[in-house]
C-alpha positions as CSV (number, residue, x, y, z in Angstrom):
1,X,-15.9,135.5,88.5
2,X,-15.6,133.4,84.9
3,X,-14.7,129.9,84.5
4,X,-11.2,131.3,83.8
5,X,-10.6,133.5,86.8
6,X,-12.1,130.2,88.7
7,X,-9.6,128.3,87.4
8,X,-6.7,130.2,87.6
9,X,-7.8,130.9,91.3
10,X,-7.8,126.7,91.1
11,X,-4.1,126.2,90.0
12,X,-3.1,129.1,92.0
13,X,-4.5,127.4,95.3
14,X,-2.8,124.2,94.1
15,X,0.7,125.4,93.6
16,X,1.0,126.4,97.2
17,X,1.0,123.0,97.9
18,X,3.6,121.9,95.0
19,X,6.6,124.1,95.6
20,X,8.6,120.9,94.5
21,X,7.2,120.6,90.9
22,X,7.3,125.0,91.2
23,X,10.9,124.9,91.5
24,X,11.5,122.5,88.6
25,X,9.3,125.0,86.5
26,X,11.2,127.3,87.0
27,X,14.4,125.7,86.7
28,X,12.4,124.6,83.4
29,X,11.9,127.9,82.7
30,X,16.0,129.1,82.7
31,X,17.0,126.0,81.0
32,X,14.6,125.0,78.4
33,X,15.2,121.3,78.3
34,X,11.9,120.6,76.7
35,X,12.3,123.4,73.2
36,X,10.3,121.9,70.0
37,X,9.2,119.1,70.8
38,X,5.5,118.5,71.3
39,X,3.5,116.1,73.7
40,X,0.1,114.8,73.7
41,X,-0.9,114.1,77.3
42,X,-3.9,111.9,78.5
43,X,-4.7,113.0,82.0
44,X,-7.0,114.1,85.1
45,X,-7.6,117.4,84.0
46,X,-7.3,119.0,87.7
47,X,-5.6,121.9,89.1
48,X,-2.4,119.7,89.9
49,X,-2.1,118.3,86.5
50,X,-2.1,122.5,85.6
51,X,0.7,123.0,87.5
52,X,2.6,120.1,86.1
53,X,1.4,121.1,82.4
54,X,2.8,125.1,83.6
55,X,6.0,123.2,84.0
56,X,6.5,121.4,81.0
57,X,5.3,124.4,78.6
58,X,7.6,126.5,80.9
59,X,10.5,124.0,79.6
60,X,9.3,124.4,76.0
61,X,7.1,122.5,75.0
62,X,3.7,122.4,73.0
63,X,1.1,120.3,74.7
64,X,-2.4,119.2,73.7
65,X,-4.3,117.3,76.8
66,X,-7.0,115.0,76.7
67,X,-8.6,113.9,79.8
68,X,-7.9,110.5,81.0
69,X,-11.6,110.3,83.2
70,X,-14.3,112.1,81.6
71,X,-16.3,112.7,85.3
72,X,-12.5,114.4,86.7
73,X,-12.6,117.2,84.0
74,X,-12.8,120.1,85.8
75,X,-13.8,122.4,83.1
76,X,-12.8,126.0,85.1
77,X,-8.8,124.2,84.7
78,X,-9.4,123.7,81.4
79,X,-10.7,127.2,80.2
80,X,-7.6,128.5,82.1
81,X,-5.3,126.1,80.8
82,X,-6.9,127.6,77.2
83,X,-5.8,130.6,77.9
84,X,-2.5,129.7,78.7
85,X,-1.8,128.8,75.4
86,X,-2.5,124.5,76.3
87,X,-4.4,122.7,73.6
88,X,-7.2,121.0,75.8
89,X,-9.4,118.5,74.5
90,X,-11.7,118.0,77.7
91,X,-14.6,118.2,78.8
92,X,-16.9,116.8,82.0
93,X,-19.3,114.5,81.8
94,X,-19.0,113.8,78.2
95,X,-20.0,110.5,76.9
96,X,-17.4,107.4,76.0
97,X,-16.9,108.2,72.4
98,X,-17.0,111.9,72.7
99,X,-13.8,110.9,75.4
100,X,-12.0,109.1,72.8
101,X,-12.6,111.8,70.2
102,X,-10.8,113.9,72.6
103,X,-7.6,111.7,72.8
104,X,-7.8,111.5,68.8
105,X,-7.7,115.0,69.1
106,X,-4.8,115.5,71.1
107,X,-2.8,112.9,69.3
108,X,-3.5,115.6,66.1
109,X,-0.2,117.7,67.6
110,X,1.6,115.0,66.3
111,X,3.5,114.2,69.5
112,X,7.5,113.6,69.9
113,X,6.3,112.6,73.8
114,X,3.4,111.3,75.3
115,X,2.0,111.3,78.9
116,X,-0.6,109.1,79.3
117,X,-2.5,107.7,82.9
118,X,-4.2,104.6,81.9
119,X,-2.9,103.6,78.4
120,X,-5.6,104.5,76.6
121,X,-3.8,107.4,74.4
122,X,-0.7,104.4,74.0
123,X,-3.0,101.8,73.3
124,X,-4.9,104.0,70.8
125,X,-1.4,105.1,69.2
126,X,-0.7,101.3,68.5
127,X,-4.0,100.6,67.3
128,X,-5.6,103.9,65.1
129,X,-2.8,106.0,64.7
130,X,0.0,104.2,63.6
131,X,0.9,106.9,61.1
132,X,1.8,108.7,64.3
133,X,4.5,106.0,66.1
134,X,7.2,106.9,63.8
135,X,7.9,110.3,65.2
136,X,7.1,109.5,68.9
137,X,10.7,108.8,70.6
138,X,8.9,107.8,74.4
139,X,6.6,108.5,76.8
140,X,5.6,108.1,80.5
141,X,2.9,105.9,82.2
142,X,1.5,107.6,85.7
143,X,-0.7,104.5,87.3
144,X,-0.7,101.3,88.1
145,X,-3.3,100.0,85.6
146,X,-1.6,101.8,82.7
147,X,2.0,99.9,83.8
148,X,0.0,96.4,83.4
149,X,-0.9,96.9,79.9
150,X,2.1,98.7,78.8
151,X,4.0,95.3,80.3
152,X,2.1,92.8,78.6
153,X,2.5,94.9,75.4
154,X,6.2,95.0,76.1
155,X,5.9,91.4,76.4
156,X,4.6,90.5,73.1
157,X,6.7,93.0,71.2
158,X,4.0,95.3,70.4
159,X,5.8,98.5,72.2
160,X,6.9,101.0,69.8
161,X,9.1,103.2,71.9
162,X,10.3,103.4,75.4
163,X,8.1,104.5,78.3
164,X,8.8,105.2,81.7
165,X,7.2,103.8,84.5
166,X,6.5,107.2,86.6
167,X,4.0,105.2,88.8
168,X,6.5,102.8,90.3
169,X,9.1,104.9,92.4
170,X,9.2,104.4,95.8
171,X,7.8,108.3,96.1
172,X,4.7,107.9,93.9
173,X,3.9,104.3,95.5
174,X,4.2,105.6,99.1
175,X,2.8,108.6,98.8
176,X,0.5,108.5,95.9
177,X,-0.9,105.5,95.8
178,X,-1.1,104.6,99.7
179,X,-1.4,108.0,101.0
180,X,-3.2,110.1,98.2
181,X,-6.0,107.2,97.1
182,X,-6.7,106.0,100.9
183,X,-7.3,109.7,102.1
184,X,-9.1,111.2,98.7
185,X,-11.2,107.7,97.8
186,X,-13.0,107.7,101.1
187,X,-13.1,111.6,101.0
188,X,-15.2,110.6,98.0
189,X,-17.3,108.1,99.6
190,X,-18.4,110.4,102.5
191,X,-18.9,113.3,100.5
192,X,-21.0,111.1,98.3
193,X,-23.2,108.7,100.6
194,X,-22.9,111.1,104.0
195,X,-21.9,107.9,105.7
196,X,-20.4,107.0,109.2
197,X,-17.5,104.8,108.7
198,X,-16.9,103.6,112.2
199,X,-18.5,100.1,113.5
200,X,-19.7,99.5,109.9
201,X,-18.0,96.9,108.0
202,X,-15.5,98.0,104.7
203,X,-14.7,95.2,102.6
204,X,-11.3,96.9,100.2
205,X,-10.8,94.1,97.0
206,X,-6.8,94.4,96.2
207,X,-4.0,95.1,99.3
208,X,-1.7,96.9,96.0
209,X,0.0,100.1,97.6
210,X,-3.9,101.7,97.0
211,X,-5.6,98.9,98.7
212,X,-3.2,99.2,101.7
213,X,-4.2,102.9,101.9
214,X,-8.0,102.4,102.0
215,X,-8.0,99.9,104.8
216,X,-5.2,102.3,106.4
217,X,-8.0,105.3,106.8
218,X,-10.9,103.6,107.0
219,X,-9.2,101.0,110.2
220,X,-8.6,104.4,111.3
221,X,-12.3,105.6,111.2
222,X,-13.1,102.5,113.4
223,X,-14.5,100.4,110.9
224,X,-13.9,96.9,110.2
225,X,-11.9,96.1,107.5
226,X,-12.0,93.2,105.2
227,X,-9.2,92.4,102.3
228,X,-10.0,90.5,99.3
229,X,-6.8,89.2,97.3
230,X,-5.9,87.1,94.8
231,X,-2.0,87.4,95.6
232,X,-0.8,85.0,98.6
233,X,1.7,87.3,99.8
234,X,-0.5,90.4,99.8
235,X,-2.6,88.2,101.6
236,X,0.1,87.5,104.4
237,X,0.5,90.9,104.9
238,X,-2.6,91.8,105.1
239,X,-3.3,89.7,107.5
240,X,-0.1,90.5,109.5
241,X,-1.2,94.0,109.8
242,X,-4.2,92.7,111.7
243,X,-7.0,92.9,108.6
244,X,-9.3,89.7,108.2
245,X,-8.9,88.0,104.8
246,X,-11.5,86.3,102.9
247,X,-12.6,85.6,99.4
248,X,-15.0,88.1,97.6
249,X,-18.0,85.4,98.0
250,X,-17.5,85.3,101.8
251,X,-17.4,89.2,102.3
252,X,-20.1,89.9,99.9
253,X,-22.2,89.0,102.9
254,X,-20.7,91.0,105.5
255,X,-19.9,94.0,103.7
256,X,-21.5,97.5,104.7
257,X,-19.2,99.6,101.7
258,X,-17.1,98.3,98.9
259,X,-14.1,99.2,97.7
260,X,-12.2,97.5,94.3
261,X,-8.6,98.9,94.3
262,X,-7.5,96.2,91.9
263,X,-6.7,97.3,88.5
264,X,-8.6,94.1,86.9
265,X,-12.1,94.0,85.9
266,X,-15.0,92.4,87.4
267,X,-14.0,92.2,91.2
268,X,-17.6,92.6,92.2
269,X,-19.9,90.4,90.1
270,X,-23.1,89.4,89.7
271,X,-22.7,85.9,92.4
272,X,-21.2,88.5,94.8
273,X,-24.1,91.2,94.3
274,X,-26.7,88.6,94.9
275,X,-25.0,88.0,98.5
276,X,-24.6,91.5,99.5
277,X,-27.3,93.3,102.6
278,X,-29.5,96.3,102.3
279,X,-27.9,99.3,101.8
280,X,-24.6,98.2,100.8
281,X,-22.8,100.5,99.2
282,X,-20.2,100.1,96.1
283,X,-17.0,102.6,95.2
284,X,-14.4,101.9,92.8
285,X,-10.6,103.2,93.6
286,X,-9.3,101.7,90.1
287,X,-8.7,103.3,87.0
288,X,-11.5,102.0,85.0
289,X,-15.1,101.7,85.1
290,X,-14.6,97.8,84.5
291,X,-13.9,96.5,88.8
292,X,-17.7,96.7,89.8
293,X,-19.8,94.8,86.9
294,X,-22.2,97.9,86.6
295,X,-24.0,95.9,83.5
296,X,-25.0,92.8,86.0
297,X,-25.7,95.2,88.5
298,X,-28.5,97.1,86.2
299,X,-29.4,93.2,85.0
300,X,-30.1,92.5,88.4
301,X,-32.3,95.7,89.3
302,X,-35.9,96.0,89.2
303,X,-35.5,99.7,89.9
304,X,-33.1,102.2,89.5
305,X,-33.2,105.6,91.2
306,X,-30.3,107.7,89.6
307,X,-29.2,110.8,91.6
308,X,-30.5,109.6,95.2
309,X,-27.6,112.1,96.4
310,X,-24.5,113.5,94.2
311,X,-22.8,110.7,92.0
312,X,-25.0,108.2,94.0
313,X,-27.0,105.8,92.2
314,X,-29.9,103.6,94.1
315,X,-30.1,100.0,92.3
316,X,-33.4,98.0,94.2
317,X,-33.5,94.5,93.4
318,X,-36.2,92.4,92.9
319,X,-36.5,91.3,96.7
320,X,-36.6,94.5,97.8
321,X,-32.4,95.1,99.0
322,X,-31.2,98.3,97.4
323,X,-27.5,98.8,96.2
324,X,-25.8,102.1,96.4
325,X,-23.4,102.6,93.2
326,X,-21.0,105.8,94.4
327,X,-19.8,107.9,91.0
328,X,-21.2,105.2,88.0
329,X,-18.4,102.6,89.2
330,X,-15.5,105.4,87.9
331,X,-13.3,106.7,90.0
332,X,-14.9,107.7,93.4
333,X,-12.1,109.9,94.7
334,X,-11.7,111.9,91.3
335,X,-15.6,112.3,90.6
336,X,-17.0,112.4,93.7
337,X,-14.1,114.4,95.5
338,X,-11.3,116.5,94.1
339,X,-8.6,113.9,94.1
340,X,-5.4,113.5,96.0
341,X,-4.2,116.5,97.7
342,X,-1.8,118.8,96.0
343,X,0.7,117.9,97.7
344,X,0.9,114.1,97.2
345,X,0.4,115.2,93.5
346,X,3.3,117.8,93.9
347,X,6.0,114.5,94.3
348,X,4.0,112.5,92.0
349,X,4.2,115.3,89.0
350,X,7.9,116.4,90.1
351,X,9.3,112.8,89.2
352,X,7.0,113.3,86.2
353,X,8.6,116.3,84.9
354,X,11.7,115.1,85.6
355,X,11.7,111.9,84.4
356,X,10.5,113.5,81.0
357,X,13.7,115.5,81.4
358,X,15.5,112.2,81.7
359,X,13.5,111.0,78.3
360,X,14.4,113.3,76.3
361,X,18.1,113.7,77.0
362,X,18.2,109.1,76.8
363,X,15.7,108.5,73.9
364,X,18.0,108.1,71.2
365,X,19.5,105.2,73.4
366,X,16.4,103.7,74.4
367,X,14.8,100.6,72.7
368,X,11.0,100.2,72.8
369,X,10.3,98.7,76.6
370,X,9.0,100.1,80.3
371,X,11.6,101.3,81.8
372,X,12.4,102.5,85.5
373,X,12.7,105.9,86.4
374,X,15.9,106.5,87.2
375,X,16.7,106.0,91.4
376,X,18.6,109.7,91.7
377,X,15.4,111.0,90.8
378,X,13.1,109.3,92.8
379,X,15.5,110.4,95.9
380,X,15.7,114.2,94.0
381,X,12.3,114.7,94.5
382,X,12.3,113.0,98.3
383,X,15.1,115.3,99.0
384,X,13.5,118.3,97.4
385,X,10.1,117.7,99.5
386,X,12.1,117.2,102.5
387,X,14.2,121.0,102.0
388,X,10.8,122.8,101.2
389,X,9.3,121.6,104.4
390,X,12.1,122.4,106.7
391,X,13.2,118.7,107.2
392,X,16.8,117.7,107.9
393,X,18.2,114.5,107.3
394,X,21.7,112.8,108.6
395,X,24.6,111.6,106.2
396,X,27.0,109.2,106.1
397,X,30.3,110.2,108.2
398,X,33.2,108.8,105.9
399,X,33.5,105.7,108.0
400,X,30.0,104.6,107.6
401,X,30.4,105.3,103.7
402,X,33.8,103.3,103.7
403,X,32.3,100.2,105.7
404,X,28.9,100.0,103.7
405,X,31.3,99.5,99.9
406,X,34.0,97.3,101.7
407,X,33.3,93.3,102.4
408,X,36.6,93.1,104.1
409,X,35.5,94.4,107.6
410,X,34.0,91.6,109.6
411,X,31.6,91.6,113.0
């Protein structure tokens, strides 16, 4: 079979699992919501992503893709998604210039919309290609890390156009982010190291909605669980749900596996590596390479023994204790596994292709800012996940509905 029939067999296999983000395609499809306009995407360039791209071109629309992880590319996608008529600038494995040549690339459509998971495709917009803001009327932002930086540019009035905030609705939080990353990020790490979980010690840095789905699976493996935190009230509730909390310098020493789920850089540094056993092994659940300080790491080594299994480096120090780095310090679920399953993605990518819907019908009336996505869809999709699996749900009798808008009935 070629790299195209493997692919197509890839988003075919996936979109058994997404009969949400299906439907909308082809409601997409009828409708045409998305005709002449043209977006420039900046994503994981999987098999779910495919399926969400299907949808969008389905609606109209002419997309170039870049890939937002260079070590997620799965090139069998792209070559399908070629053939589909998608403009995709991707690759795996390529190097860190070769991956923003790609995004330059895909910025070349000239987009009206932009999708982009991470901000790098904004950030270059703002920064390279300001010839190009002018014609771009919004966007959306898919993670966590991406939402930080589009805030803070928000914040000091460097936005140029609206984008939406996909990442934080209730769905793609829940389900997403606590679900998807705590199952597919230690999928990684076993696929990776071979490791047994329970009895050993897992130290997760962050108790975000990812954080709280790492220590979720791996309490359930039997292990140990640790939380870092910066954030009091994470802290609280991490420690109400039973996890021990302690700064990174304490758990350095007691740590078996790491795992940085924070969306800031250098959670695991050189003070912390010093203090950590034999063996320890380090994973990073965070959208950039930038949580585990790989540079300090290969400072510290006297050795390093690349490839000791798949996407695990071997970093011997100069007393002897060897570090295991799991996928280069990107992200372990998306290099060293296949990501979340399709059907966490299948919620995640309906409120993305509906909140571009939403975009494109309220852009004229948008000021540059991150916005919300709208709370009818974040309870569309719910609903629409809940009918395709066979799930019922009560309603409100007219009572109920008359006593939860009146203030006038008392106890």
């Amino acid at each position: 079979m070629t790299g195209q029939g493997r692919g197509e067999g890839q988003i075919a296999w996936a979109g058994r699992s997404m009969p949400v983000l299906t439907a909308i395609g082809e409601r997409f499809a009828a409708e045409r919501p998305l005709d002449g306009l043209k977006i420039a995407a900046c994503l994981h360039v999987t098999a779910e992503t495919a399926v969400l791209v299907g949808a969008l071109k389905a609606g109209g629309a002419e997309i170039a893709l870049a890939a937002s992880n260079p070590l997620s590319t799965q090139d069998d996608v792209a070559d399908a998604l070629r053939e589909y008529g998608i403009a995709v600038h991707a690759r795996a494995g390529v190097d860190r210039a070769t991956y923003y040549r790609h995004i330059d690339q895909a910025l070349d459509i000239g987009p009206d919309l932009v999708l982009d998971d991470g901000c790098d495709l904004v950030n270059i917009l703002h920064t390279e290609r300001t010839d190009l803001l002018e014609q771009v009327s919004g966007g959306c932002e898919e993670t966590t890390t991406g939402i930080i930086r589009l805030r803070q540019m928000a914040a000091e009035n460097a936005l140029r156009f609206p984008m939406v905030a996909v990442n934080d609705t209730r769905t793609k939080r829940m389900f997403d982010n606590r679900y998807g990353t705590g199952q597919s990020t230690l999928d990684g790490i076993m696929r990776a190291t071979n490791t047994m979980l329970a009895g050993r010690t897992v130290v997760v840095a962050g108790f975000g909605y990812c954080g709280r789905g790492v220590a979720e699976r791996a309490k359930g493996f039997g292990a140990r669980v640790i939380v870092t935190e910066i954030d009091a009230v994470k802290a609280l509730d991490a420690t109400l749900q039973g996890y021990e909390v302690r700064p990174m310098a304490e758990a350095a020493e007691l740590g078996d596996l790491f795992v940085t789920v924070t969306g800031n850089r250098d959670v695991i540094r050189a003070e912390h590596l010093e203090r950590m056993r034999d063996g320890a092994i380090l994973a990073n659940a965070g959208h950039f390479d930038v949580e585990i300080d790989v540079r300090a790491l290969a400072d510290l080594a006297a050795e390093v023994h690349s490839g000791v299994r798949p996407n695990t480096d071997e970093y011997v120090l100069a007393d002897g204790r060897r570090l295991l780095l799991l996928a280069e310090g990107r992200l372990v679920n998306l290099t060293a596994a296949e990501g979340h399953p399709a059907a966490v993605m299948d919620m995640s990518f309906s409120a993305q292709a509906l909140a571009v819907e939403w975009l494109v019908n309220e852009r004229l009336r948008l000021a540059p800012g991150v916005y919300d996505v709208p709370e009818e869809i974040d309870h569309e999709v719910a609903r629409l996940r809940l009918a395709a699996t066979g799930i019922g749900i009560d309603t409100l009798t007219p009572a109920q509905e008359e006593y939860l808008h009146s203030w006038r009935v008392g106890s």
